[in-house]
C-alpha positions in Angstrom: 115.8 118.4 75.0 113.5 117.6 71.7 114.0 113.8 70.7 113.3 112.7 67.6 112.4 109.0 66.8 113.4 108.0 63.2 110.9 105.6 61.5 109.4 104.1 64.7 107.5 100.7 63.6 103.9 100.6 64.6 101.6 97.5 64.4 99.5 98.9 62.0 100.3 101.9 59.1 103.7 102.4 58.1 107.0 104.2 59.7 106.6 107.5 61.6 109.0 110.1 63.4 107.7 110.8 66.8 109.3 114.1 68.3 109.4 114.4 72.1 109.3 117.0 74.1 108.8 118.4 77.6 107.7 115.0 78.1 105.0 115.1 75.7 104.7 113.8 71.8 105.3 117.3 69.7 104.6 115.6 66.5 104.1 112.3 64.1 105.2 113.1 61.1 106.2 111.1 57.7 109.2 112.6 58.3 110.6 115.7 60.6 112.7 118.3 59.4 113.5 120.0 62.9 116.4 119.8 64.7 117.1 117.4 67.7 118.4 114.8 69.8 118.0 111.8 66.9 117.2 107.4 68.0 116.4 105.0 65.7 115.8 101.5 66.5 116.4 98.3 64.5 113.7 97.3 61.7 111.9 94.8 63.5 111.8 96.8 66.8 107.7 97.7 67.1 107.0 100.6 69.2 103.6 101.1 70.7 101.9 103.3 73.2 103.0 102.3 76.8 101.5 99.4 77.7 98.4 99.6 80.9 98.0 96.4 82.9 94.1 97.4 83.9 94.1 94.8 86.8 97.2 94.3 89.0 98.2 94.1 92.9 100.7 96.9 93.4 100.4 97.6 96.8 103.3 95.9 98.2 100.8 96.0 102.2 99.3 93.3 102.1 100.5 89.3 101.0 99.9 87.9 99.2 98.4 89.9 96.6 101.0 92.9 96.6 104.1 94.1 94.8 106.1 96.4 93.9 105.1 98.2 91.6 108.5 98.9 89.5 108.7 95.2 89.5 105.2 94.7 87.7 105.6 98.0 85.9 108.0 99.5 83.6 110.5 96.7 84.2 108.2 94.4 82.5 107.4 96.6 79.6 104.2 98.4 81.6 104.5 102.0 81.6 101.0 102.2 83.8 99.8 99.9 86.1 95.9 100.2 87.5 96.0 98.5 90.9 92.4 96.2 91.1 91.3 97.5 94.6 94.2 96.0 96.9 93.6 98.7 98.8 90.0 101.1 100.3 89.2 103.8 102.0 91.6 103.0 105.3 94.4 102.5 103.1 94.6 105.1 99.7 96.0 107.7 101.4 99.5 105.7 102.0 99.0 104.0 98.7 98.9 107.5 96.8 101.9 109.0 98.7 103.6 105.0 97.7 102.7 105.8 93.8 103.9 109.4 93.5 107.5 107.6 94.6 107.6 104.9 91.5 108.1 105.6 88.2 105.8 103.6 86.6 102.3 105.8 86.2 100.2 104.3 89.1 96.1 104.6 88.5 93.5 102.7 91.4 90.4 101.1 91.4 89.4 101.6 94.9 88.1 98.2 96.6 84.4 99.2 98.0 85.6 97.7 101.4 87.1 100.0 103.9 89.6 97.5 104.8 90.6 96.3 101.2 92.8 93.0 100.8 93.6 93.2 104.1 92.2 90.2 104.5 90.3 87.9 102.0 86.5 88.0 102.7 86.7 91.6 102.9 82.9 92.0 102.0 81.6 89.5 104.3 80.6 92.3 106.6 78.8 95.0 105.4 79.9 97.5 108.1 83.0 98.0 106.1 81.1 99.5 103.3 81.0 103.1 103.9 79.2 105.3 101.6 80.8 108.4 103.1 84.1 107.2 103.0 84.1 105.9 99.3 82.8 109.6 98.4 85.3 111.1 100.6 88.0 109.0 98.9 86.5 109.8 95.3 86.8 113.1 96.2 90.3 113.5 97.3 91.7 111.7 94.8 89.7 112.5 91.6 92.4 111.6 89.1 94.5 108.7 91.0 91.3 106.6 91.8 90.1 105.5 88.2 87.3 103.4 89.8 85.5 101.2 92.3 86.1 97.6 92.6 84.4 94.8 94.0 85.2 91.2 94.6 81.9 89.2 93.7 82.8 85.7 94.7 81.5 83.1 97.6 84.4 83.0 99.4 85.2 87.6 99.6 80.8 87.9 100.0 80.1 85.4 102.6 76.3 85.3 103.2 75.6 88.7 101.5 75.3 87.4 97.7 74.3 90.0 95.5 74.1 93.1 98.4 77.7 94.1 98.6 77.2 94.7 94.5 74.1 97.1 94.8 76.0 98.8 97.4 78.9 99.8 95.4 76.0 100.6 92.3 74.4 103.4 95.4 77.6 104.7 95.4 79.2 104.6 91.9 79.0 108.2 90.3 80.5 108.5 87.0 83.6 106.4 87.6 83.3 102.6 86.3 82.9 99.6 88.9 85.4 96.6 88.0 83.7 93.4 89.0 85.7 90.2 90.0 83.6 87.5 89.0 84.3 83.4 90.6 82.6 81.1 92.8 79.1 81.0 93.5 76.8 82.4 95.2 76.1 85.6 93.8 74.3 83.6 90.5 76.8 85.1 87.5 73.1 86.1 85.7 72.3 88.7 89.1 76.1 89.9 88.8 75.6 91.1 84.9 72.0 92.1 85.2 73.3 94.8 87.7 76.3 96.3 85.5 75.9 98.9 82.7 77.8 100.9 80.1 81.4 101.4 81.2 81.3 98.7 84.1 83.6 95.8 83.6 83.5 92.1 84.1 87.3 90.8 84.9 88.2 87.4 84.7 85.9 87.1 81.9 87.5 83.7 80.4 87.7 82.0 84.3 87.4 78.3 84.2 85.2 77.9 87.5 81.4 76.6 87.2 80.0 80.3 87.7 81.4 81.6 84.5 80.0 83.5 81.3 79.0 80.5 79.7 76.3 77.8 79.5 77.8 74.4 79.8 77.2 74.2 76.1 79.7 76.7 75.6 77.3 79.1 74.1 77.1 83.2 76.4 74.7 84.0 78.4 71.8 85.7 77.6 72.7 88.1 80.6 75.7 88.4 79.3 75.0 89.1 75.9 72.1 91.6 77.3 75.4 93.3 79.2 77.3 93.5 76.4 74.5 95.1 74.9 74.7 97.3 77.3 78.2 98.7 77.0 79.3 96.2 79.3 83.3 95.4 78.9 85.3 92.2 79.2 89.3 92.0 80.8 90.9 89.0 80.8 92.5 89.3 84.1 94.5 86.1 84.0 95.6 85.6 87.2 96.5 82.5 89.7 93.3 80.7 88.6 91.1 82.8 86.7 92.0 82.6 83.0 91.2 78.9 80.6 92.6 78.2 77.7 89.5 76.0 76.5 87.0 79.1 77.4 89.1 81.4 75.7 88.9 79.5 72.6 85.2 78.6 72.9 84.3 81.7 74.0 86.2 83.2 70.7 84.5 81.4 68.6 81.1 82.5 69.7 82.5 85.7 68.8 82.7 86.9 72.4 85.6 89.1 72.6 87.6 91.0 75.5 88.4 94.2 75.5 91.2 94.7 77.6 94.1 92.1 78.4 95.5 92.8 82.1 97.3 90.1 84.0 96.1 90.4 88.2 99.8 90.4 88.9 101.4 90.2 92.2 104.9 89.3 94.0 104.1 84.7 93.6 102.3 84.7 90.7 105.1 87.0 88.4 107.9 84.7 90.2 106.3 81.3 90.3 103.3 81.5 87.3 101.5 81.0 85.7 101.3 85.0 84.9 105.0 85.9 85.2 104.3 89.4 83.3 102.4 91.4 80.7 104.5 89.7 77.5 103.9 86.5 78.3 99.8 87.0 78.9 100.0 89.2 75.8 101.6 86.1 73.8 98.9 83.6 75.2 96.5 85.7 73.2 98.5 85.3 70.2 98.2 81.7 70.6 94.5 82.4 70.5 94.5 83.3 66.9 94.1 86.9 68.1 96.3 89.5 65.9 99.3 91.6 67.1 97.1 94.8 66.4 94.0 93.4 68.7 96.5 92.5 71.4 98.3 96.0 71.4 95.3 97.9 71.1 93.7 95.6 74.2 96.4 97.0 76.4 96.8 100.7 75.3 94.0 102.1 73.9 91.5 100.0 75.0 92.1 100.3 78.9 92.9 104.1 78.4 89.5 104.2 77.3 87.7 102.5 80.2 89.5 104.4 82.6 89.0 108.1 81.0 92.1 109.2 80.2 93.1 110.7 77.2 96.9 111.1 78.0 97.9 108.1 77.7 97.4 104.9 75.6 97.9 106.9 72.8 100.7 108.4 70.3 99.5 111.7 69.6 100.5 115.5 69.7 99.9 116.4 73.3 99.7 113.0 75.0 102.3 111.4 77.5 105.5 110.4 75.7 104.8 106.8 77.1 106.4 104.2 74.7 106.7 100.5 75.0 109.1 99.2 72.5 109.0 95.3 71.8 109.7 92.5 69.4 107.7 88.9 68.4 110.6 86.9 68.4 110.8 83.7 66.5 112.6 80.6 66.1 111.8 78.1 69.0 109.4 76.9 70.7 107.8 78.4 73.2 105.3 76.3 75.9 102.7 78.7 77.7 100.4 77.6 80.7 97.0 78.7 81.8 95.7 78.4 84.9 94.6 75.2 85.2 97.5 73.6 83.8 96.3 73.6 80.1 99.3 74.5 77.9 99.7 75.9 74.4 102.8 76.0 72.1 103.9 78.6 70.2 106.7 79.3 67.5 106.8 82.6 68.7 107.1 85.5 71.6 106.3 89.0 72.9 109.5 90.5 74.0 109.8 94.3 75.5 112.9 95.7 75.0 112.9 99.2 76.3 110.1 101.2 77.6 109.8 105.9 77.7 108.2 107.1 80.2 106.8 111.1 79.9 110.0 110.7 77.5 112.5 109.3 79.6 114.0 106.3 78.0 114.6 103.2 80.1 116.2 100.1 78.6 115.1 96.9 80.0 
């Protein structure tokens, strides 16, 4: 059945008809003069691309960084979620089988550890870094697993600083390496100077002492050097990795992210400070950032990173994948970071419906 979306409201540019069909967009149009199942939404309804969370936990295996992904997918406005390397080698094959079952679109960074999040200092031994079982994963999953990931922090390294890193760089190919920056040691200065175009930094506005800034507030030179270099920035807000106060300093040394993901899971979405996509979404609002740059952060942005063209995107031939949404006004609104910092707002991020491959689901 063709469905035809009267004068959907983008963020940017005025009114369009989208036409779906065969779970595709058809056309985007001024105005469509073909027959078909006719919506329309109220003015102030905003319809963008479905939303990608590039850095979540949806592998309900192992607490307490899992969920479901339904619960921290469409149901929150996501139409794709990329899982951050919950699970490696020993675990993708049950992972893949879980994601062809939801209907949220399910993408992985694989976690360069065999045995994943299985348990927390998963790259203290560097026995469960297998070359030949990354490749063999890469391999059978080319277009599930979107990329490697690595946990670069004290307490997931152990004694092995900077190794478990050049590991993953031996075995990288063509796919981009998401790297979880935090504690000390590895030195945040030998973590950038190994990354290069397409590689990205997550948890790029964490409060900890081994973050992206001097204590001036000014970047790194390593950091600008990776930026330089093609290097991107996620926000991965998360349990403890996402400040206020370095968000705002680090925006006004004009050092921007490119992607807004939230490193959901089952306690964080229930108790905070995350709760969902709208609500990290909104804290960058309160930044001063624009609706556009926040839309764009979380559909074409992460589409980008990940190399796909199918989705993120409202054009002829691309996944009919909608998120539709409103900024709400009229009370105030209190937002928290992670460290307990909070910022007021007169306004919200609401999703109201979401299409996925042109099946409408109201929320």
């Amino acid at each position: 059945m063709k469905q035809i979306i009267r004068k959907a409201r983008f963020v940017t540019g005025k009114p369009k008809d989208i036409v779906i069909e065969n779970g595709k967009f058809m056309a985007i149009v001024d105005e469509y003069a073909g027959e078909g199942e006719e919506v329309s939404f109220e003015e102030d309804v905003y319809m963008s691309s479905g939303w990608i969370d590039l850095h979540t936990h949806a592998f309900p295996g192992f607490p307490p960084y899992c969920a479901e992904p339904d619960e921290i997918g469409y149901k929150t406005g996501v139409t794709t979620v990329v899982d951050a390397g919950t699970c490696g080698s020993d675990q993708i094959d049950s992972f893949y089988r879980l994601a062809t079952k939801n209907l949220t679109r399910i993408f992985a960074f694989l976690n360069i550890s065999s045995v994943g999040l299985s348990r927390m200092d998963e790259l203290s031994d560097l026995s469960f870094i297998s070359a030949p079982a990354i490749e063999h994963a890469l391999e059978s999953y080319p277009s599930f697993i979107v990329g490697l990931k690595a946990r670069m922090s004290a307490s997931v390294v152990g004694t092995n600083d900077i190794q478990p890193l050049l590991l993953a760089k031996a075995v990288q190919q063509q796919k981009p390496l998401m790297v979880h920056i935090g504690s000390a040691p590895p030195n945040i200065d030998s973590i950038l100077n190994e990354l290069k175009q397409g590689d990205i930094i997550t948890h790029c506005y964490n409060g900890k002492a081994n973050n992206l800034f001097r204590e001036d507030g000014k970047p790194l030179l390593s950091l600008q050097e990776a930026r330089e270099r093609g290097v991107a920035l996620d926000v991965g807000h998360g349990t403890e990795s996402f400040s206020f106060e370095v968000a705002e300093q680090a925006l006004k040394e004009h050092v921007h992210f490119d992607t807004i993901s939230t490193d959901i899971y089952e306690r964080n979405q229930r108790h905070g400070p995350v709760y969902d996509m709208a609500s990290t979404l909104t804290k960058c609002l309160a930044l001063g950032c624009s609706l556009e740059t926040v839309i764009q952060a979380v559909t074409e942005a992460p589409a980008r990173l990940i190399g796909r063209t199918d989705i993120g995107t409202i054009k002829v031939g691309a996944n009919a994948d909608l998120t539709l949404f409103k900024l709400e006004h009229g009370r105030s609104y209190s937002w928290i970071d992670s460290h307990g910092a909070v910022r007021q707002t007169t306004y919200r991020i609401k999703p109201l419906a979401v299409y996925i491959g042109g099946t409408y689901i109201e929320l």
